[in-house]
C-alpha positions as CSV (number, residue, x, y, z in Angstrom):
1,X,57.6,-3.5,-77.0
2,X,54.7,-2.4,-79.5
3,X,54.5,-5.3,-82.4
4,X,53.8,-3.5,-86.0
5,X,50.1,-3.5,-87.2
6,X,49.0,-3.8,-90.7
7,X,47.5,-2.0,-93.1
8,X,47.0,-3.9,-96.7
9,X,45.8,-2.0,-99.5
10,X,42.5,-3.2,-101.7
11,X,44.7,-4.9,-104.7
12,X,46.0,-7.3,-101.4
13,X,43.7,-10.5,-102.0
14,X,41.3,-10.5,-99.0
15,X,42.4,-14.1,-98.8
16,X,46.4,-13.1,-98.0
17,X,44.5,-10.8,-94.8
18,X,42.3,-14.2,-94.1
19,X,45.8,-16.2,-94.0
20,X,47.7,-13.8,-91.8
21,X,44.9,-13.8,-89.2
22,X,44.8,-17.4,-88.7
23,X,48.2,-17.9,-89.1
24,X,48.6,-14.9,-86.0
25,X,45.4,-14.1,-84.4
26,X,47.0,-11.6,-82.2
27,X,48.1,-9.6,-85.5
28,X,46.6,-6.2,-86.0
29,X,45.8,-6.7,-89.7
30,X,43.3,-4.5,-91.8
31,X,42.6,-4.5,-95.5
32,X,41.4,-0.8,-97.1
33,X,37.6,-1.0,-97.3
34,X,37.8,-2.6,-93.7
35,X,35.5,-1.3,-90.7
36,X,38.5,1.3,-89.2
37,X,40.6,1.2,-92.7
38,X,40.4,3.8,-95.7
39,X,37.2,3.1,-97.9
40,X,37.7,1.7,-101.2
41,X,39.1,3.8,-104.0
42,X,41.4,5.9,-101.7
43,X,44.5,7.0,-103.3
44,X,47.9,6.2,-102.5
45,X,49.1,9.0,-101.6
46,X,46.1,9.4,-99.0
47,X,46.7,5.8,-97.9
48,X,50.5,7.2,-97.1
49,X,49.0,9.3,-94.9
50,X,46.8,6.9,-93.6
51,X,48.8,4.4,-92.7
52,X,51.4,6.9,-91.2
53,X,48.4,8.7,-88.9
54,X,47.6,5.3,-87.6
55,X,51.2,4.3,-87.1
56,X,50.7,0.8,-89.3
57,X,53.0,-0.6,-91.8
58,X,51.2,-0.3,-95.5
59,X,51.5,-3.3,-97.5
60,X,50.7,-3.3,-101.4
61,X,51.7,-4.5,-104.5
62,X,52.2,-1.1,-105.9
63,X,56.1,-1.5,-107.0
64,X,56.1,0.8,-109.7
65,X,54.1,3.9,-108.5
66,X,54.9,3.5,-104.7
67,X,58.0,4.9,-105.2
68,X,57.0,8.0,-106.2
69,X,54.5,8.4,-103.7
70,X,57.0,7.6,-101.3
71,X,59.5,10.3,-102.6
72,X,56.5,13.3,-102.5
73,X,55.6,11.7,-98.9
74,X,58.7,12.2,-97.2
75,X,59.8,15.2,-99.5
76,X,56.7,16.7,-97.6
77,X,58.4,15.8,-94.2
78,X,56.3,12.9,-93.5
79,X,57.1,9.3,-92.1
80,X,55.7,6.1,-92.7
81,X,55.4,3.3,-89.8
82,X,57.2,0.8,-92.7
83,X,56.5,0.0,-96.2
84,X,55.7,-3.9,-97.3
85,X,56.0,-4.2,-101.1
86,X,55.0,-7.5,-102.7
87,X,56.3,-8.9,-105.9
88,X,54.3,-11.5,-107.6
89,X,56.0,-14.2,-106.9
90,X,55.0,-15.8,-103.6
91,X,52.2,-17.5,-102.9
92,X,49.4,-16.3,-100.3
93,X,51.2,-18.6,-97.7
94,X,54.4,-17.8,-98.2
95,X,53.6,-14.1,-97.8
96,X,51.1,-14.8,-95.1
97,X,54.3,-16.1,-93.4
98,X,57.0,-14.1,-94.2
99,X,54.6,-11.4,-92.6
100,X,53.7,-13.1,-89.2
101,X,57.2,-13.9,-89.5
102,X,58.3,-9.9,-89.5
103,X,55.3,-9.5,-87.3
104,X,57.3,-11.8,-84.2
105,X,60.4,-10.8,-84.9
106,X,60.7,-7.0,-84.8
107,X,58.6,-4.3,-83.3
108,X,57.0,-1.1,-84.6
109,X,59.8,0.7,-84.0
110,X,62.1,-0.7,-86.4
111,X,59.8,-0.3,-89.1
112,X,60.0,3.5,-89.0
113,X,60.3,4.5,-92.8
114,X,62.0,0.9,-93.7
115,X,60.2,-0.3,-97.0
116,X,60.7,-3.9,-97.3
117,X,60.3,-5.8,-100.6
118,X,58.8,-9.9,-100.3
119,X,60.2,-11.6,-102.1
């Protein structure tokens, strides 16, 4: 059973990645601009494609132009490994938790092009 892994794009606060990895050490979680992650400035579309090569679930606050990335993504045949979108609602924590939450309750498989909007 493979647990999902993380990718958070650069508008993710570095301090929601800091929460997520003390709250779950064992989670697999990289922000873009991170040593193995996309540099800074990559484009979404790019990141899509990222994210899908390296089989982790994307997480941004993108709402309102993910969509359409996602639609050109997988109108080009393409997968993701799971979508995360955050509203601005929660606070670090309680995003930090729903996520380690997800994280222990499901595996990568089930995150196969599921998007997921918190909250």
């Amino acid at each position: 059973m493979t647990k999902p892994r993380f990718l958070c794009d650069e508008n993710i606060d570095p301090d929601l990645v800091d929460a997520i990895r003390q709250m779950g050490p064992a989670i697999d979680v990289i922000r873009v601009g991170d040593p193995g992650a996309p540099p800074l400035g990559t484009k979404d579309p790019d990141l899509l494609i990222a994210a899908e090569a390296s089989g982790r679930v994307f997480v941004s606050h993108d709402r309102r132009s993910m969509s359409g990335h996602l639609a050109n993504h997988y109108a080009a045949g393409r997968h993701t490994a799971g979508i995360i979108l955050l509203r601005r609602r929660f606070s670090i924590g309680q995003y930090a938790r729903e996520i380690v939450n997800q994280w222990a309750t499901t595996t990568a498989d089930e995150w196969v092009d599921r998007t997921m909007y918190l909250p």
